[in-house]
Backbone atoms as SQL, in Angstrom:
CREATE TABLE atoms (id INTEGER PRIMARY KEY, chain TEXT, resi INTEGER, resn TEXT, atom TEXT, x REAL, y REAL, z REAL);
INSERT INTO atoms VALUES
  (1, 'A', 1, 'UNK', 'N', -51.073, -42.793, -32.152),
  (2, 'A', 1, 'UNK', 'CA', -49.859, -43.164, -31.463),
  (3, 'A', 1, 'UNK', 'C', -50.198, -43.433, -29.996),
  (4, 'A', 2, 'UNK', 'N', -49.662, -44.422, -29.624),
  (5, 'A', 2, 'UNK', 'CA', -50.228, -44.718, -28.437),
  (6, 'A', 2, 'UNK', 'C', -49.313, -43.863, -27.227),
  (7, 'A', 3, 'UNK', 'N', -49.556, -44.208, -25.618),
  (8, 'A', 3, 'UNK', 'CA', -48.690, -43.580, -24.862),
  (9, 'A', 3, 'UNK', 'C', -47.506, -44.348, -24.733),
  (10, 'A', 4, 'UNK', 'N', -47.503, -45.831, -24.754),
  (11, 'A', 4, 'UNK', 'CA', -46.140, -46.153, -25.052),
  (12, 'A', 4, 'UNK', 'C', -45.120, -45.976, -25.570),
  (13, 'A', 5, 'UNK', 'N', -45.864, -45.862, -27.241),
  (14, 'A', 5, 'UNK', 'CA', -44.856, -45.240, -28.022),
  (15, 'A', 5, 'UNK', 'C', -44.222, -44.125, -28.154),
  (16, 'A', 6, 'UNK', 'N', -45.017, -43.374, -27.446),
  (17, 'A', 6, 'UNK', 'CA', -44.265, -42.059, -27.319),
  (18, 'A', 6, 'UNK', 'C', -43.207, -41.753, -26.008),
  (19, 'A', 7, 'UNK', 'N', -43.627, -42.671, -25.134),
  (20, 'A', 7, 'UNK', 'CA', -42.784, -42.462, -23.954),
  (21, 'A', 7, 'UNK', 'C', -41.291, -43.552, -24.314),
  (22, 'A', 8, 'UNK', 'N', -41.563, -44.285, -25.052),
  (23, 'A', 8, 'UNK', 'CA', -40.584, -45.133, -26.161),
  (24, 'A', 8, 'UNK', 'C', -39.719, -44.253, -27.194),
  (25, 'A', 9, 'UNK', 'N', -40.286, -43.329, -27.556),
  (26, 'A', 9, 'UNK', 'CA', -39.950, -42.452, -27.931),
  (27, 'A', 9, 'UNK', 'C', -39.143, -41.688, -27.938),
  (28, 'A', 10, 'UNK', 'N', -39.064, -40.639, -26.797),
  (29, 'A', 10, 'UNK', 'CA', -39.059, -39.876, -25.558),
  (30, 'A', 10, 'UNK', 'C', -37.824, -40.588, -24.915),
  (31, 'A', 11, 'UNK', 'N', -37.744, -41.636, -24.601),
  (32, 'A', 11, 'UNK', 'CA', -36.568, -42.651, -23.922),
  (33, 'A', 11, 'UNK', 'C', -35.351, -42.646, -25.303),
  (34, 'A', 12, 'UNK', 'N', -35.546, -42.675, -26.024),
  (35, 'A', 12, 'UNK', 'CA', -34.956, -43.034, -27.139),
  (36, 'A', 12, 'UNK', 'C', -33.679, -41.712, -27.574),
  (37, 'A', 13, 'UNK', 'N', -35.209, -40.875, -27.678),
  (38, 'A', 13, 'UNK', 'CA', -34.309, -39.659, -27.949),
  (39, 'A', 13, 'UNK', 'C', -33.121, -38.699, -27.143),
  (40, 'A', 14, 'UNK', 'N', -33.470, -39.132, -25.750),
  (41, 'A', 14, 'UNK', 'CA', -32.746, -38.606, -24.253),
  (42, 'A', 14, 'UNK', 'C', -31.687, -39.923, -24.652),
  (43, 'A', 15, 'UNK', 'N', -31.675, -40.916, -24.584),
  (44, 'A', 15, 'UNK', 'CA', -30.917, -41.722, -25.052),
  (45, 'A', 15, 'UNK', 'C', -29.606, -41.503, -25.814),
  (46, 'A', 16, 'UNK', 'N', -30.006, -40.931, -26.685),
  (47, 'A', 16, 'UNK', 'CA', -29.262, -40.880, -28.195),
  (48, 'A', 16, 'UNK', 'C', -28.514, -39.841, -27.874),
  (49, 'A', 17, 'UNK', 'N', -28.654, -38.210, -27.626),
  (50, 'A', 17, 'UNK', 'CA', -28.412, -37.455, -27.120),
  (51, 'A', 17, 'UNK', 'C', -27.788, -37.138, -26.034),
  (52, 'A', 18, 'UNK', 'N', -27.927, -38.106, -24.721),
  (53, 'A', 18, 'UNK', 'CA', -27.757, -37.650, -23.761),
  (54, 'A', 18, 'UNK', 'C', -25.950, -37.089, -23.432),
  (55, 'A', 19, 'UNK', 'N', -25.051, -37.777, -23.818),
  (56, 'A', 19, 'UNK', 'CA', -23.544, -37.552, -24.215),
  (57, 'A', 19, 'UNK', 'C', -23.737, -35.565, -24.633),
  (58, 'A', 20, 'UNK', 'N', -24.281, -35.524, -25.648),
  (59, 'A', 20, 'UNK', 'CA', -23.876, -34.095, -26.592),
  (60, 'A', 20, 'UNK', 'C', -24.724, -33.032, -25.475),
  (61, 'A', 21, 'UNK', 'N', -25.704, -33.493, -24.940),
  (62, 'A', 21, 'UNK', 'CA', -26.338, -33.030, -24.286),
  (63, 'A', 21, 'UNK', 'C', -25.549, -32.504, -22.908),
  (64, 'A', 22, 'UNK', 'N', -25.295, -33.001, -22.372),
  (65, 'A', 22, 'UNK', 'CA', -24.358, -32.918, -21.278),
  (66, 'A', 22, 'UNK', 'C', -22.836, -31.777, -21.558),
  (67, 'A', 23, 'UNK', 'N', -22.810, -32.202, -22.495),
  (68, 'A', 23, 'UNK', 'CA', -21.219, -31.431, -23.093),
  (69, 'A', 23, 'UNK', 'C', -21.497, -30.375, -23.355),
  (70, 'A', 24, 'UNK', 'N', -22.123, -29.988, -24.059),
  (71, 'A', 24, 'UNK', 'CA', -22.794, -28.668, -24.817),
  (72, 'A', 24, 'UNK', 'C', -23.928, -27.575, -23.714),
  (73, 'A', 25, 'UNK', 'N', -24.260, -28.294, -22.909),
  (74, 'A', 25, 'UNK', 'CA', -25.062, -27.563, -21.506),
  (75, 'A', 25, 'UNK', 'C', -24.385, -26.860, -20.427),
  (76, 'A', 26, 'UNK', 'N', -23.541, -27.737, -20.217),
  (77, 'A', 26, 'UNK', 'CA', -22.392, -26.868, -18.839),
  (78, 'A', 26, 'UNK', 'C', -23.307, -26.891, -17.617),
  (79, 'A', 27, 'UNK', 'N', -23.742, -27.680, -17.243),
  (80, 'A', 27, 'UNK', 'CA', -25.438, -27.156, -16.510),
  (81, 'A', 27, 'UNK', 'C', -24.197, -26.831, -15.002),
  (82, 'A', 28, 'UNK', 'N', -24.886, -26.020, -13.923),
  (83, 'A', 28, 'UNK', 'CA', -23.865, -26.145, -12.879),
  (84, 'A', 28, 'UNK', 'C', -24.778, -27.152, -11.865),
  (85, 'A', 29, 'UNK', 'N', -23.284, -27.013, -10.742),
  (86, 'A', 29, 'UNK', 'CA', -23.781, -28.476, -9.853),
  (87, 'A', 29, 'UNK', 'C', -23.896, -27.886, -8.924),
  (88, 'A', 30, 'UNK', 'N', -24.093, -26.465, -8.562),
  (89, 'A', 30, 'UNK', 'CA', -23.661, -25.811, -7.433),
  (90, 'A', 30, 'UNK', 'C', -24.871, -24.538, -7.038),
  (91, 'A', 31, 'UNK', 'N', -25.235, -24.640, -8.280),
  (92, 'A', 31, 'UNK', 'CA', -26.661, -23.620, -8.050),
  (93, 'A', 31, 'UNK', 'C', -28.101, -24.600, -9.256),
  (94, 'A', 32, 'UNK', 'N', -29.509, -24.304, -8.125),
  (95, 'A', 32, 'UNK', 'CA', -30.612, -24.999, -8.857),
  (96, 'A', 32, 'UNK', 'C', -30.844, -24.034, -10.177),
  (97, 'A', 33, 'UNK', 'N', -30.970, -24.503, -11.125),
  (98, 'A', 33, 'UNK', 'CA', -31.444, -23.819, -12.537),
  (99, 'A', 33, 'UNK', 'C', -32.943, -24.241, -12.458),
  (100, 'A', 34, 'UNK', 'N', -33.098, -23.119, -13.551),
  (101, 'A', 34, 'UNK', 'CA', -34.253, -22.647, -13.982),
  (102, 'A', 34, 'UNK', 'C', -34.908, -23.635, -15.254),
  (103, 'A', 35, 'UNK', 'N', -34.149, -23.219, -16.151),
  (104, 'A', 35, 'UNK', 'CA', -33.946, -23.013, -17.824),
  (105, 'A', 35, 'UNK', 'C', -33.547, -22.586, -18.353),
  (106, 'A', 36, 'UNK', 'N', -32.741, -23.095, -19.486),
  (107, 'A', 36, 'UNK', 'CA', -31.583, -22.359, -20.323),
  (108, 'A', 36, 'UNK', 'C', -31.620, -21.170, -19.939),
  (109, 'A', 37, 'UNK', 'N', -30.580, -20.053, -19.956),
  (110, 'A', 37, 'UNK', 'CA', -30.832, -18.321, -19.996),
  (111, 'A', 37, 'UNK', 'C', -31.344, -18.279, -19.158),
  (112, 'A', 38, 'UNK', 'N', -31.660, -18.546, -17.919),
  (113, 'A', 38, 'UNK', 'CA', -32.608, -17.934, -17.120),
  (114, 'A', 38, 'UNK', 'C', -31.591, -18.082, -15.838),
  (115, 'A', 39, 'UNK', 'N', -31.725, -16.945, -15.064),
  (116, 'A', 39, 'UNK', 'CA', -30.916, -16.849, -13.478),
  (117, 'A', 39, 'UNK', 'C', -31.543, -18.033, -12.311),
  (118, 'A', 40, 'UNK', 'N', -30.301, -18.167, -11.777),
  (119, 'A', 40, 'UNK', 'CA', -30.707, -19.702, -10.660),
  (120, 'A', 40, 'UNK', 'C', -30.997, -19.314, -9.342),
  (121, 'A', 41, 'UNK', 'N', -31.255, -20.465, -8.756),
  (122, 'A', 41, 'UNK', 'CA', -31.519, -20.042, -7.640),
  (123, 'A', 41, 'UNK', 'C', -30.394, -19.205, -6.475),
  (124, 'A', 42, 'UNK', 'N', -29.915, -18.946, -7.222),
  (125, 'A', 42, 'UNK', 'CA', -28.832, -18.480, -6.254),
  (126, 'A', 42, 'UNK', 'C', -29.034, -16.266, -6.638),
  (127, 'A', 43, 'UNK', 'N', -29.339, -16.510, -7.666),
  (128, 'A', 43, 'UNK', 'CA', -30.284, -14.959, -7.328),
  (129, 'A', 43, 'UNK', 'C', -31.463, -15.185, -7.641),
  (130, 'A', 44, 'UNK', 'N', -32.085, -15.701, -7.614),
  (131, 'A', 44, 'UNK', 'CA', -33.849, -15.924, -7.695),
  (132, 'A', 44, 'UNK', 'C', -34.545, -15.958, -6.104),
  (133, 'A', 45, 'UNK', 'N', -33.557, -16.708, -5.493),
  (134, 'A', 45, 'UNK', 'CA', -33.397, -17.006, -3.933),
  (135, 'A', 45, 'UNK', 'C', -35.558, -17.409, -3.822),
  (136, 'A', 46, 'UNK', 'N', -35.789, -18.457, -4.549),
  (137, 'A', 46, 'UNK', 'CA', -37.284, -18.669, -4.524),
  (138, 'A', 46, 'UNK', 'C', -37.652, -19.650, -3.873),
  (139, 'A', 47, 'UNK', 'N', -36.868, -20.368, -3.422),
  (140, 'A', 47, 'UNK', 'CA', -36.839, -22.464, -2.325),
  (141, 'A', 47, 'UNK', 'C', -36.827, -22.109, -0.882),
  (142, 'A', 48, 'UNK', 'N', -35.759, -20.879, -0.167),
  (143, 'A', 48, 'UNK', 'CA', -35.808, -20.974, 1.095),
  (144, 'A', 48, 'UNK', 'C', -34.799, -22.047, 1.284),
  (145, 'A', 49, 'UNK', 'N', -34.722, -22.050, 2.509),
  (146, 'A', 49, 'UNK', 'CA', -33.805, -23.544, 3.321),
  (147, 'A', 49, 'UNK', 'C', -34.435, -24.826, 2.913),
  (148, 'A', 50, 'UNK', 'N', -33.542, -25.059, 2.551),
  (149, 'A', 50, 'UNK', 'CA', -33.850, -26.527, 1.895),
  (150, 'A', 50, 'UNK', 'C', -33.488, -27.892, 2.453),
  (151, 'A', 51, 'UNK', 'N', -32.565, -27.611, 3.606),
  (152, 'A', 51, 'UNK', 'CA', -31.831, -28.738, 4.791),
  (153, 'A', 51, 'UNK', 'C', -32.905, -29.492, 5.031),
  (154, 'A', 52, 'UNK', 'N', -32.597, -30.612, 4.784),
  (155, 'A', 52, 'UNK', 'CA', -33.486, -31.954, 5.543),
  (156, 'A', 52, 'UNK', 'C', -34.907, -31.917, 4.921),
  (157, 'A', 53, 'UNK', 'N', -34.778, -31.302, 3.823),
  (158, 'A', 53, 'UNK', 'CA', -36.213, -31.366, 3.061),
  (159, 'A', 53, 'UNK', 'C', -35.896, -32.616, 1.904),
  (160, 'A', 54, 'UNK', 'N', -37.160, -33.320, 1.952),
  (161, 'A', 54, 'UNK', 'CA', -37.334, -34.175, 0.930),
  (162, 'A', 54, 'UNK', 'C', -37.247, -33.647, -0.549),
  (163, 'A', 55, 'UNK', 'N', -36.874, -34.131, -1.640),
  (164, 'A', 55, 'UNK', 'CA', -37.187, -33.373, -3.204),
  (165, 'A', 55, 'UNK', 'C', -37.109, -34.886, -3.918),
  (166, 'A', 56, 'UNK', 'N', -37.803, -34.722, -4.667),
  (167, 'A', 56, 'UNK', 'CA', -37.976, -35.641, -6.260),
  (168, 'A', 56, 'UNK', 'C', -37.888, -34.547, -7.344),
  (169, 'A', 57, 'UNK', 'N', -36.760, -34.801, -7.828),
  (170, 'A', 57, 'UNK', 'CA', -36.749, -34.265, -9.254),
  (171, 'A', 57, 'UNK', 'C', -37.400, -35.336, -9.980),
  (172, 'A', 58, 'UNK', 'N', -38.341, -35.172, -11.117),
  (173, 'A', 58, 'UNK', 'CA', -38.869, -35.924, -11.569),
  (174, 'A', 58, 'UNK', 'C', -38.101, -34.959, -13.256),
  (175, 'A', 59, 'UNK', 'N', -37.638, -35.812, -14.449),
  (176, 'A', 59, 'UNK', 'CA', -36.868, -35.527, -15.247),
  (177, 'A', 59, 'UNK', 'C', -35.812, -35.230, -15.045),
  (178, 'A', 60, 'UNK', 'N', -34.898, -35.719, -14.368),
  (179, 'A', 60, 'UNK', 'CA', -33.749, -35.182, -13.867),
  (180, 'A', 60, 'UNK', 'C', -32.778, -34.661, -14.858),
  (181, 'A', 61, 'UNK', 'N', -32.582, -35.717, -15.880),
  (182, 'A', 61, 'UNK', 'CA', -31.214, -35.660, -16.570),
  (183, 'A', 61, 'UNK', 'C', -30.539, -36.302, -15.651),
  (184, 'A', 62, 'UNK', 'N', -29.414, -35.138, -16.015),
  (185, 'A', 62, 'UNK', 'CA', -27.683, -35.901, -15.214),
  (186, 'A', 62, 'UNK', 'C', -28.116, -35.583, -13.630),
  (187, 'A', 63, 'UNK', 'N', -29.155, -35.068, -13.002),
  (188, 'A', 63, 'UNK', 'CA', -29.700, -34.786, -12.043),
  (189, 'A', 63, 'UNK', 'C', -28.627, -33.810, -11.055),
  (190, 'A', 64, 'UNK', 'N', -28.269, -32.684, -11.671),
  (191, 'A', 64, 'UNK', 'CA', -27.722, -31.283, -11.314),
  (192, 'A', 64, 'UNK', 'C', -28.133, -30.390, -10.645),
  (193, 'A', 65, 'UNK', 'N', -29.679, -30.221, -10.492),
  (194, 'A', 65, 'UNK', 'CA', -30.414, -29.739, -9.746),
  (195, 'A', 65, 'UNK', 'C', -30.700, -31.164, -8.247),
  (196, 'A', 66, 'UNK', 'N', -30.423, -31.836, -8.675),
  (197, 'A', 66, 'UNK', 'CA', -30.667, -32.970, -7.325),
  (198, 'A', 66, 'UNK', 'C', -29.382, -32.747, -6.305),
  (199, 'A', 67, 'UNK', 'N', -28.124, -32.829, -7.274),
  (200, 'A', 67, 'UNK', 'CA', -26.710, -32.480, -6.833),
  (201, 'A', 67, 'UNK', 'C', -26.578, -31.293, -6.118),
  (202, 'A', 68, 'UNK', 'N', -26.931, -30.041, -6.763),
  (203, 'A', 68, 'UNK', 'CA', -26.515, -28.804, -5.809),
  (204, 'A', 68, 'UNK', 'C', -27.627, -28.450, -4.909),
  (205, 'A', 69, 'UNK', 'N', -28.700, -29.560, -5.100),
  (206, 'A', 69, 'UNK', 'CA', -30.395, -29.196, -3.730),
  (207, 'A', 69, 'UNK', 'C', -29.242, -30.072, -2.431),
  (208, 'A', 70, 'UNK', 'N', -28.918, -31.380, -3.185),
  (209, 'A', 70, 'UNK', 'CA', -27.985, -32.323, -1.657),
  (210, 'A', 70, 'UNK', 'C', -26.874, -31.333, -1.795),
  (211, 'A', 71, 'UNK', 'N', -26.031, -30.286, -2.112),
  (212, 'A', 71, 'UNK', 'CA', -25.215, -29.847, -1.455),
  (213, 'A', 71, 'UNK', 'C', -25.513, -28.654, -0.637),
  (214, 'A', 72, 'UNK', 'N', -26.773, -28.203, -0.556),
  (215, 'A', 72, 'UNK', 'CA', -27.357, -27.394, 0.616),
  (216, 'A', 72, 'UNK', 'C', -28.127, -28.029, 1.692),
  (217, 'A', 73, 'UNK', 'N', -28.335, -29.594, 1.272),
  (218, 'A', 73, 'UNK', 'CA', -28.899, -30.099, 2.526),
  (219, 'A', 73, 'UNK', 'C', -30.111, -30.765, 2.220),
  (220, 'A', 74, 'UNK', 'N', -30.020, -31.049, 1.166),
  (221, 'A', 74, 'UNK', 'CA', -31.301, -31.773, 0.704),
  (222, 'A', 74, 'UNK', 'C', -31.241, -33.266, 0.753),
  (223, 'A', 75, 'UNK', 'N', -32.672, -34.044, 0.909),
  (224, 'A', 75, 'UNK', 'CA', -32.596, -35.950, 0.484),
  (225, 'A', 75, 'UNK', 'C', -33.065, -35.580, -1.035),
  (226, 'A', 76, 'UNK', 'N', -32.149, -36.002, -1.681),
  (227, 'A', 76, 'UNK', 'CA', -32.431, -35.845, -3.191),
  (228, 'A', 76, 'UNK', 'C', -32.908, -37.091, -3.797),
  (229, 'A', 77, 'UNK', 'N', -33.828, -37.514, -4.909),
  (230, 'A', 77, 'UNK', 'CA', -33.889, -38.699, -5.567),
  (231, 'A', 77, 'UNK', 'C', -33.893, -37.797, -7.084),
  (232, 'A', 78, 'UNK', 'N', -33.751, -38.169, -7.669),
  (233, 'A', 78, 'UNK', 'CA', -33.787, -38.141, -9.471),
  (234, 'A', 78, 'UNK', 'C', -34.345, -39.317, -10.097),
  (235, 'A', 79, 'UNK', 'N', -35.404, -38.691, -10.827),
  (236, 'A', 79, 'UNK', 'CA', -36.058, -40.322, -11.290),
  (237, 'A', 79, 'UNK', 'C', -36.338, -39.249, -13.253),
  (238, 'A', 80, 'UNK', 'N', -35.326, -40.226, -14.137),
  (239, 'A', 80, 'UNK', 'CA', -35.514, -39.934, -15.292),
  (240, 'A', 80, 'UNK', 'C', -35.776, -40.833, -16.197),
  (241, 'A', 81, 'UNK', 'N', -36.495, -41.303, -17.224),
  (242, 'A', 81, 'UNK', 'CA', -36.709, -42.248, -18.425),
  (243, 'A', 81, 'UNK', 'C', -35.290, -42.503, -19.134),
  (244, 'A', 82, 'UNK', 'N', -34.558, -41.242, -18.927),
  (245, 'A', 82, 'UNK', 'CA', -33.105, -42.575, -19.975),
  (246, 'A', 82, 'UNK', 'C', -32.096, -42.788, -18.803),
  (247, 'A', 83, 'UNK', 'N', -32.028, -44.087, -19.497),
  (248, 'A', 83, 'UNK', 'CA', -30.734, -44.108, -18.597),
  (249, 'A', 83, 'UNK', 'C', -29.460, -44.208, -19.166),
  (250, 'A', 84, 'UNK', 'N', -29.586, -43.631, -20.093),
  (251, 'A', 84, 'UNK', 'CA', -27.976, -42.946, -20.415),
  (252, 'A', 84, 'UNK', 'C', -27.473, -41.608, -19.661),
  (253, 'A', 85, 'UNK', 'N', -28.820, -40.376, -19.416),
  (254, 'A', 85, 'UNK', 'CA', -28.873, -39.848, -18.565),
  (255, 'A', 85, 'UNK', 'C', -28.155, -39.955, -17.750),
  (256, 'A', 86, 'UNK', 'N', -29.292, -40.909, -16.782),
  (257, 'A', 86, 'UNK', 'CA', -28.691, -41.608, -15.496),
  (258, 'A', 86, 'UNK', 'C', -27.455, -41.900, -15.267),
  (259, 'A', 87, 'UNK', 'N', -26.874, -42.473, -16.247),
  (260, 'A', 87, 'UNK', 'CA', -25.015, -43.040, -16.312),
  (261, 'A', 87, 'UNK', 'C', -24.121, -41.982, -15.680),
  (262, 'A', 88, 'UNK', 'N', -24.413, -40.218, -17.076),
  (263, 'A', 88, 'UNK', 'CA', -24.077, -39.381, -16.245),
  (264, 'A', 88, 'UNK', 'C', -24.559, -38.964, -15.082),
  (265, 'A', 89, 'UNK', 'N', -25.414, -38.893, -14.228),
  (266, 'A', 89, 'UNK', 'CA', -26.001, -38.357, -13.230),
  (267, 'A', 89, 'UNK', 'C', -24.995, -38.980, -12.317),
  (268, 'A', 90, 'UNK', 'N', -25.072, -40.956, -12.532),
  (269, 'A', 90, 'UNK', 'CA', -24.368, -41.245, -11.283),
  (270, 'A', 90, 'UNK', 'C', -22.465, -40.695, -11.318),
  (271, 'A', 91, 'UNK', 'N', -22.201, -40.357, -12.445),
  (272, 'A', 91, 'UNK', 'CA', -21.074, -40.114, -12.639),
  (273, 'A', 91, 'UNK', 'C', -20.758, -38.760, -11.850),
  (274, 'A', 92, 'UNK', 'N', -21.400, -37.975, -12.186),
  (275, 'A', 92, 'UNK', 'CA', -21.649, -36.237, -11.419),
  (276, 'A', 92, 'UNK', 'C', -22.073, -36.912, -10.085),
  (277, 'A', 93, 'UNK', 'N', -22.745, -37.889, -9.488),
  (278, 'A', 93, 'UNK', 'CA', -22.946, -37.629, -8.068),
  (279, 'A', 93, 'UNK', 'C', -21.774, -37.951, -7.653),
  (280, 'A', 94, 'UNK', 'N', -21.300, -39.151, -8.049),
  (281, 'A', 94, 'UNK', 'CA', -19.897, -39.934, -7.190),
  (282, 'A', 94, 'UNK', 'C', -18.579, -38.959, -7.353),
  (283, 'A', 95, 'UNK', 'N', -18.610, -38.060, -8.299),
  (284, 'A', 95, 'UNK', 'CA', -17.689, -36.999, -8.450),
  (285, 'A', 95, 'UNK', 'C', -17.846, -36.161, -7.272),
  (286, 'A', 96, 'UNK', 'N', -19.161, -35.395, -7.366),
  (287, 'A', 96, 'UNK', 'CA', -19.000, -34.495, -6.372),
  (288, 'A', 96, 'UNK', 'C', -19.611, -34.777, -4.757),
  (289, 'A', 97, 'UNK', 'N', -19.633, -36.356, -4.136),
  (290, 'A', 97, 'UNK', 'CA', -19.175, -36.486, -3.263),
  (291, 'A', 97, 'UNK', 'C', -20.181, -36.485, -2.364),
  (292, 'A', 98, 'UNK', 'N', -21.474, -36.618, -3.497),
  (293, 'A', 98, 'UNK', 'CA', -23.584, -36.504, -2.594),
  (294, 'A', 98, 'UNK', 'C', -23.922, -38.305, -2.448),
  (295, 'A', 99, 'UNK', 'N', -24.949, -38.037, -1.940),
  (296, 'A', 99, 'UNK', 'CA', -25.807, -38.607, -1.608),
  (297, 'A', 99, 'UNK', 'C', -27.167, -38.241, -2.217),
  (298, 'A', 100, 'UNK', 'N', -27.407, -38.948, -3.193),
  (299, 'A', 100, 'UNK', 'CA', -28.748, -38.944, -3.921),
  (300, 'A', 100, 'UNK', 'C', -29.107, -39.911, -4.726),
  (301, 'A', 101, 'UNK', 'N', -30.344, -40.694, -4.347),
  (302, 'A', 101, 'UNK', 'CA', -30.944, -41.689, -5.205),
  (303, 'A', 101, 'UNK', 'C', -31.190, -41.339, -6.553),
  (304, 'A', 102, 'UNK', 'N', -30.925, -42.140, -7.385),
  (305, 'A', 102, 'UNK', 'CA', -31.847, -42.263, -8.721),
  (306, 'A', 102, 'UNK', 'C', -32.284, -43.655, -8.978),
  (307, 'A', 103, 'UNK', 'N', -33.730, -43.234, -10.153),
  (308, 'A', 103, 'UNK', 'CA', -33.579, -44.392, -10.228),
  (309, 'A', 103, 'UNK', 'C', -34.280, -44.085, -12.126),
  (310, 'A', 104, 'UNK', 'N', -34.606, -45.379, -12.789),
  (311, 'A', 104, 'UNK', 'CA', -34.941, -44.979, -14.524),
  (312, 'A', 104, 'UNK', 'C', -36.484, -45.168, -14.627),
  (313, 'A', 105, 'UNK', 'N', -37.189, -44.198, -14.426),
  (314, 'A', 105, 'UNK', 'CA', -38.258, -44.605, -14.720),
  (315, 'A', 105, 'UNK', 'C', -38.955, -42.893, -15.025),
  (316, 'A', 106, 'UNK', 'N', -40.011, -43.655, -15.775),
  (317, 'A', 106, 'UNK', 'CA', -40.922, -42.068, -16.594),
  (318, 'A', 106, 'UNK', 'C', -41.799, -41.606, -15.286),
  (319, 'A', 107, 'UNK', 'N', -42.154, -40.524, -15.332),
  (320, 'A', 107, 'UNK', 'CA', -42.918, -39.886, -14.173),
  (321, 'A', 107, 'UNK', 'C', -44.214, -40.113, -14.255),
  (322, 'A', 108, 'UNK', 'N', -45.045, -40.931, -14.934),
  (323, 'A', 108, 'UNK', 'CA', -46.009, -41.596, -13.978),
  (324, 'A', 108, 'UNK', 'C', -46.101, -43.496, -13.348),
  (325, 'A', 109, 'UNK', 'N', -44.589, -43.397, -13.249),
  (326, 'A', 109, 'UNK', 'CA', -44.470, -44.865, -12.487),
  (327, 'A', 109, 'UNK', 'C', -44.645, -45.023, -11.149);
């Protein structure tokens, strides 16, 4: 299998998903997560001040962790392979009122 196909793949499946995915996650917009079950940064307290710091989320998703890094002060970009993803991401940014690039591409572009 080549690397195309799998990153073809990979696009496909974030694709297909990305709707149920979103619904069924609850992810918050207001504290950085971890991973499923796991405590955020808001008691992990592991980033420090984050104002006027650059970040690339690279896999973003709906880019939630990009959202609540720009609502402490971050330049956020989100760069994810689906862009169904993306659809929601820009939907959650223009909702809650950030400033953060995305754009659709796999993380070694």
């Amino acid at each position: 299998m080549s690397t195309d196909h799998i990153k073809r793949s990979i696009q496909a499946g974030w694709d297909e998903m990305a709707g149920d995915y979103q619904a069924e996650t609850h992810i918050s917009l207001d504290d950085v997560h971890y991973a499923p079950l796991c405590p955020g940064e808001r008691e992990l307290r592991i980033l420090g001040d984050v104002s006027g710091k650059a970040v690339l989320e690279v896999a973003c998703g709906a880019a939630q962790n990009s959202i609540a890094l720009a609502k402490m002060g971050a330049h956020c970009v989100g760069l994810d392979i689906s862009s169904r993803q993306l659809v929601v991401a820009r939907k959650l940014v223009e909702q809650e009122g950030v400033d953060v690039g995305l754009l659709n591409a796999d993380g070694e572009t």
